[in-house]
N, C-alpha and C positions, 0 to 999 in steps of 0.2 A: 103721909102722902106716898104712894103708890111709885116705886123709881126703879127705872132700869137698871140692864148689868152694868152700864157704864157711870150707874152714879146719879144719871140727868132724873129729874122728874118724868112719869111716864106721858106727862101731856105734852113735858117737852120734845120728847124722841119722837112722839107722832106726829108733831109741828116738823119737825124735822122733816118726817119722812112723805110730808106732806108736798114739801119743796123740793122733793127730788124732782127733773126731767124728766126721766123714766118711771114708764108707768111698773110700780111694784105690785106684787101680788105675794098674801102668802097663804099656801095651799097646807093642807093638812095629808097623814099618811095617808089617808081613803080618796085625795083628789081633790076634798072639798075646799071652795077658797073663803078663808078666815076673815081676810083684810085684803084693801085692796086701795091705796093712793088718789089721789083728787087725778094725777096724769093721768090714768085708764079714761075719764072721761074724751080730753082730747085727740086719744090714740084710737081707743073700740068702740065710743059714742054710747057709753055706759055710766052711771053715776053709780062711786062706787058701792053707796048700799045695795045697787039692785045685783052686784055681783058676789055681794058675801050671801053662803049658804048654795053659790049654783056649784056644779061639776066643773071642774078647769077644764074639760073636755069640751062645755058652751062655746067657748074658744076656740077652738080648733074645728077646720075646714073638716065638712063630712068626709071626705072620702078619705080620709086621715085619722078617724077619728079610732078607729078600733086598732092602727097601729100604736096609736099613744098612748091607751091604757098599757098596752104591754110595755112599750119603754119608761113610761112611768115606774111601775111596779116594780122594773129592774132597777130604776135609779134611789127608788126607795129602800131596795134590799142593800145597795152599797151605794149609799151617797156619798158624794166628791163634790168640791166646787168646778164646775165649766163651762164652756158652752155649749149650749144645746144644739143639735147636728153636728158642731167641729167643721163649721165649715164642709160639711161634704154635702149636704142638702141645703137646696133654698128652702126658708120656713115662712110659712105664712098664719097671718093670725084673721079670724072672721070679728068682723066688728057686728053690732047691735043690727046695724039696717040688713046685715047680710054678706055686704060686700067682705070682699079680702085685700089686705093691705102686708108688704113683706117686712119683716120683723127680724130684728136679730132677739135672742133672748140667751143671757145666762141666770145658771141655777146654782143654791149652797144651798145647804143642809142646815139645819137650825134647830137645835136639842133644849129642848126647855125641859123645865124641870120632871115633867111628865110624859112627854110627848113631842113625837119630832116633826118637825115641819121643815116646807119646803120653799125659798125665798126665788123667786122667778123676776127679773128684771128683763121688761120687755122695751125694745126703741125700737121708730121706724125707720125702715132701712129704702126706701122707697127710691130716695135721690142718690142715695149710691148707688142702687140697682140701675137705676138710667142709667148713670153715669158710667157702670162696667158694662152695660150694654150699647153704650156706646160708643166707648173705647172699641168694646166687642167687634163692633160694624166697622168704624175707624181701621182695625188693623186687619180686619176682611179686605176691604179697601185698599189699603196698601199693599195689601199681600197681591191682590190681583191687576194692581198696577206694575210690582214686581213681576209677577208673573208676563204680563204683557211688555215689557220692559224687555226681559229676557226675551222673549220669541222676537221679539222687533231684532234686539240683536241677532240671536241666530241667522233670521232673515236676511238683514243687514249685514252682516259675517260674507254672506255667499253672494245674494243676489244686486249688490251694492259695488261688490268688488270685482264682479265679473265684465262688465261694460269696460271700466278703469282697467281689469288686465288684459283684455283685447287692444286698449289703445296703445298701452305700453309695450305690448309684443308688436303691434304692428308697425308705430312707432320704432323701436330698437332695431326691427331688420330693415325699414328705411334707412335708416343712419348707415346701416353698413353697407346698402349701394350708393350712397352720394356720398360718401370719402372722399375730400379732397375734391370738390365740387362747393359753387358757390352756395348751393342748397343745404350743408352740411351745417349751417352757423344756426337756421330757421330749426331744422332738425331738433339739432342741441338743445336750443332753449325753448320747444315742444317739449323735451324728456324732462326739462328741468321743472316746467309747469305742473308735467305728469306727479313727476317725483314728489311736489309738493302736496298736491292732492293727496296723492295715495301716502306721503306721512300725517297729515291731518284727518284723515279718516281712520286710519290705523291707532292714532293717540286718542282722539276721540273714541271710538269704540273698546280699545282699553282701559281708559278711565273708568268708562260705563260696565264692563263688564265687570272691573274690581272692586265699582260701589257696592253691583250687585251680589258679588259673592260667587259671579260665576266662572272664578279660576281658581282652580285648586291646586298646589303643589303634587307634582309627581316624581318622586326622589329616586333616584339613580347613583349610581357611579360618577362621576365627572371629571376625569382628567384634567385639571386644570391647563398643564402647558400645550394641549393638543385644541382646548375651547379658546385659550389667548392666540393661540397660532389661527386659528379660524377668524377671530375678530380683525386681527392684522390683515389676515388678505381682504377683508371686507371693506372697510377704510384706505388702505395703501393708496390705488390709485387715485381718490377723492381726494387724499392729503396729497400726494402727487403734483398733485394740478392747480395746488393752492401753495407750492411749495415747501410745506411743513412733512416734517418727519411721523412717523410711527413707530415707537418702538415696543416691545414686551419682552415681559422676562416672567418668567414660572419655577420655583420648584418641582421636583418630578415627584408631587404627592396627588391623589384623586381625595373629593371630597363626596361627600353624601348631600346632593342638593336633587333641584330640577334645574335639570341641562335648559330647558328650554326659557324657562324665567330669570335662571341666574346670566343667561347668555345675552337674553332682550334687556333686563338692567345693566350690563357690563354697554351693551350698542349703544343705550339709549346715554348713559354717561362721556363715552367717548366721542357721538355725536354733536353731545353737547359743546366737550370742550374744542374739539376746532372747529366749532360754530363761532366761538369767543378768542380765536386765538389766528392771529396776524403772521406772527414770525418764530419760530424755533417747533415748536410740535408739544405733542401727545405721549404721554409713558403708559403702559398699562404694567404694572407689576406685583409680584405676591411674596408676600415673606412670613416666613413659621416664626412666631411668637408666643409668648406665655400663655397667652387666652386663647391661640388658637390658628387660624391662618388669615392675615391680613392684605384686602386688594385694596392698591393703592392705583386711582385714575390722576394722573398729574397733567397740567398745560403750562404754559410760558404766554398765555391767554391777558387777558386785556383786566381778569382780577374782579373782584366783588369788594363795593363800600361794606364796611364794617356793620352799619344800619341795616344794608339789603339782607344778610347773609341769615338773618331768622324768618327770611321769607320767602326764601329762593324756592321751597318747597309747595309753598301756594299756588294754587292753581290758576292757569291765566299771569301771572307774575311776571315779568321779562325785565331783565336785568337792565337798566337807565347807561344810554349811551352806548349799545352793543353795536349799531351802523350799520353799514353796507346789506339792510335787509336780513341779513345773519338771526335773529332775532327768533323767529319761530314761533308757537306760535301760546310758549308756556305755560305747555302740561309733561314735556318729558319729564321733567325734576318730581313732578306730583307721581309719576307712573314708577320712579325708581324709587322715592320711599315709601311706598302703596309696595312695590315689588319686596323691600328688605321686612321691611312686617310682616307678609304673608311667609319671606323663607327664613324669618328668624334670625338675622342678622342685623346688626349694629353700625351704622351710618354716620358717617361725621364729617364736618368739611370745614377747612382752613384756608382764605385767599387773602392774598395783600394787591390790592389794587395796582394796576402799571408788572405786574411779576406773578401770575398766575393764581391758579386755585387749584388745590388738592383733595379728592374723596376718598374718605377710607371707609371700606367696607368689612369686618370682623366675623369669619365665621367660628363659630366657637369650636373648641378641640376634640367636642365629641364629633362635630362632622368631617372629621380628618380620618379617610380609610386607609390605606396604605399607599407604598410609589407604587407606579405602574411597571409593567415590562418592559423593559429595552429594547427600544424597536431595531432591528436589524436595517442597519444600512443596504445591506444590498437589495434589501428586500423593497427599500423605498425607491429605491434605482429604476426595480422591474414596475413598480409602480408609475412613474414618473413617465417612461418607454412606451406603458400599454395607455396613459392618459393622452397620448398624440393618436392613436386611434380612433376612429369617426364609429361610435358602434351601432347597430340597427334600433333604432326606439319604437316601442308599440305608446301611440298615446290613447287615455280613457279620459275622456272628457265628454262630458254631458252636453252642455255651452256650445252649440256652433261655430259662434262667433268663435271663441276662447280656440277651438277645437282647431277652425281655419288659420290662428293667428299661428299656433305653434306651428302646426304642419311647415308654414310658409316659413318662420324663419328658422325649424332645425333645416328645410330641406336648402335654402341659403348657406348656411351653414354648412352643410355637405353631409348631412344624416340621413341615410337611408330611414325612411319614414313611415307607419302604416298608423290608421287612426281608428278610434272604436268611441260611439257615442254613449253605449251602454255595456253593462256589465255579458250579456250574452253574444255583444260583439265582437266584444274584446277575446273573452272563451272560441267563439268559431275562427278568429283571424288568428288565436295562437295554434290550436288546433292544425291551420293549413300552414303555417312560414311558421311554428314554433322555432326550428333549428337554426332558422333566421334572425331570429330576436335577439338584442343583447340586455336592452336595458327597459325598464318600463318608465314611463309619463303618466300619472296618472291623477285629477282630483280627487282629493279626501270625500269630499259630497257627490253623490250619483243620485240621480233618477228612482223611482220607486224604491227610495229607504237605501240601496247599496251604498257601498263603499270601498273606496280603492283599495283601500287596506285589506277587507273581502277580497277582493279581486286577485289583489297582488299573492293571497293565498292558494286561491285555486289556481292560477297562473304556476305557480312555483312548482303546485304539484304534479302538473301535465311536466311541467319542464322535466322535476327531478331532481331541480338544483333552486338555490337560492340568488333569484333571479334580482339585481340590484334593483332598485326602485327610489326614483324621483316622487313626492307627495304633494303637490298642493294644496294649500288651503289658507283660507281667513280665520278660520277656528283656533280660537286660543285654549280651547281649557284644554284638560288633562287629557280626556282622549285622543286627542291630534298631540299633546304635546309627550306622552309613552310611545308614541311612532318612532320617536328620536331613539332608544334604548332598542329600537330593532333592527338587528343586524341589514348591512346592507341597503339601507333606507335613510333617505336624505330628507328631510323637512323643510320646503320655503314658504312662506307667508306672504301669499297671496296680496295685493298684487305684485307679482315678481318683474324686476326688467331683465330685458332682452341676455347683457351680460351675465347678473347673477344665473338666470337657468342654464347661461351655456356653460358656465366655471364649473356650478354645482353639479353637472351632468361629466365633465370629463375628469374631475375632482371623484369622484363616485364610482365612475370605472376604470380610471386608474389604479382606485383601492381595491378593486373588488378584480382586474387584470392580475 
């Protein structure tokens, strides 16, 4: 009896090969197929005698057919076992009626005693092809929901935020004429309403831009004790009012981060904890350690259950039992570890309930650049002198509304004031009062594509000098947030109140006095 290499009977191996899934074929060197499996029926609508003695070439879609002879002919000069294409072509095979049906196929070589042949193993591949063409559409789909996602922010960035910072400006110079008037209380808690708005829009639009991918670290320099000294003044009077303290402390080291993101999770931390905290205050402090440099946010706050604390970072989450409205609206916690991911840093936090909560934030020691330069006391003195100074502002503001709000309350304020809606207005009004100017106002987003940051260029070069500049904007990524790293140039986020622009304006030119 007639037995394979493997020993079986020969009638057994083609029982075998009979019960394969896959339809087999096997070809000879010149093309011809020898044998061919009961499967080729159900796959090419062929019964396999009427395929033994055809061209394997029967097979294949014409306008393919005269490249196969030559890839054949190569695989026959160095045969290897693989797959046919390697994946870099879809392959298709022609069935009996005509039609074409897509096919994966691998081939081995096969040396009989005489003569070599070729083992062709064909499946259809038909519902995987849906299947990646649908995934295909799927992440089309997504991408240009992405896509649209982002432009809504953008949008939403400027023209969302602009209404909100007219109210807030115009709001903030009310407060400063009804001082000490019964109208003062109404005021107040108008700015407190504002306030909340414009940090739910701001945390929202955060979150949304960090899902999307559309903030990118911009790394800089960053003085650590001169960015803790900026977060103090920004807190102070808040804790002030609530009677709790602020305090910080710095090493005199700079690190390698972004000023701008590492600065919004330091706010958004500190916001937090005297949102949670009743009596004693807030630390913000840094200490050089083995792995690196470590910021510690500490409160004397109302503490986190043991339970809560794996989930303080969930989005929407709000601490049980926080009261007096304090609450918020639980997404800052999601934006500060959303923030230490993107800049590489290591986050942890320990509370005991009734006795505060502590976060530590680790940046490692490669981002440790060196101390900074000793800043000259005297030097801060003249600084200090020239920030009592009222200095002429040129504003660039597109916004009407936004445009009418500042004018009104720098010129309350006592700021000699001139204003420009556009970029070529702004250029003829320095042009005539250049030597008048001290400081520029200006939005990040202008009108036909410009930008302040343009502006603030050619502005510079008429002058001669590097003219300080105030920035607004709602734009968080990286292009608005490398503004920070330019000299002379101050960055608020949109929408600003009345105080912050007027600090950050005499804060600005006292440095720059």
């Amino acid at each position: 009896m007639p037995r394979s290499r493997f020993g079986l009977p020969a009638a057994t191996a083609e029982a075998i090969l009979a019960q394969a899934p896959d339809a087999l074929l096997l070809v000879d060197a010149g093309g011809v197929i020898r044998y061919a499996n009961p499967a080729v029926w159900s796959l090419l609508g062929y019964a396999p005698e009427d395929l033994h003695g055809k061209a394997i070439e029967a097979l294949v879609p014409d306008r393919f057919r005269e490249t196969h002879v030559r890839y054949r002919s190569a695989f026959t000069a160095a045969p290897v076992a693989r797959e046919m294409g390697a994946r870099i072509v879809a392959l298709s095979a022609q069935r009996a009626d005509g039609t074409e049906i897509p096919v994966e196929i691998r081939l081995a070589p096969l040396q009989s005693s005489d003569q070599r042949f070729v083992v062709a193993a064909m499946r259809d591949v038909s519902e995987r092809r849906e299947m990646t063409e649908e995934l295909r559409l799927a992440r089309q789909v997504a991408e240009r929901a992405s896509e649209a996602k982002t432009r809504f922010l953008a949008t939403a960035s400027h023209d969302l935020r602009q209404p909100l910072q007219t109210l807030q400006l115009l709001a903030g110079a009310l407060a400063r004429q009804v001082e000490g008037t019964p109208a003062a209380d109404l005021v107040t808690r108008q700015l407190r309403a504002l306030d909340s708005m414009a940090d739910l829009l701001n945390v929202l639009l955060d979150v949304s831009k960090l899902e999307t991918g559309g903030v990118r670290p911009a790394l800089t320099e960053v003085p650590l004790a001169g960015l803790f000294a900026d977060l103090a003044r920004h807190f102070e009077a808040a804790a002030a009012n609530r009677g709790l303290e602020v305090s910080v402390s710095a090493p005199p080291v700079v690190v390698r981060s972004d000023r701008v993101l590492l600065r919004q999770l330091l706010q958004n931390l500190l916001s937090n904890a005297l949102k949670f905290t009743r009596e004693g205050g807030v630390w913000l402090a840094a200490e050089e350690g083995p792995d690196g440099i470590v910021i510690v946010v500490a409160d004397t706050g109302i503490g986190i259950a043991p339970a809560d604390l794996e989930r303080i970072f969930d989005e929407y989450f709000q601490v049980a039992g926080a009261g007096g409205g304090q609450a918020g609206f639980g997404l800052g916690l999601t934006i500060v570890r959303r923030l230490a991911d993107l800049l590489g840093l290591t986050l942890s936090v320990a509370s005991e309930p009734g006795r505060g909560t502590t976060f530590r934030l680790t940046l490692p020691a490669s981002a440790v650049v060196a101390s900074p330069t000793p800043v000259d006391p005297a030097a801060g003195a003249s600084a200090t002198a020239a920030a009592a100074l009222k200095p002429a502002v040129l504003i660039v503001e597109d916004d009407a509304p936004v445009r009418t709000a500042l004018e009104l309350l720098l010129s309350l304020e006592g700021y000699p004031v001139r204003a420009a809606g556009t970029a070529a207005e702004a250029i003829a009004t320095f042009r005539a009062h250049g030597d008048g100017i001290d400081i520029v106002l200006t939005d990040y987003h202008l009108n036909d594509g410009e930008t302040g940051l343009a502006v603030l260029g050619q502005l510079r070069e008429l002058a001669g000098r590097d003219l300080p500049a105030v920035v607004l904007s709602g734009d968080t990524s990286s292009i608005v947030g490398n503004l920070a790293a330019i000299e002379r140039v101050r960055v608020l986020r949109k929408p600003v109140d009345a105080a912050q622009l007027v600090n950050a304006m005499e804060a600005l030119f006292g440095e720059s006095g």
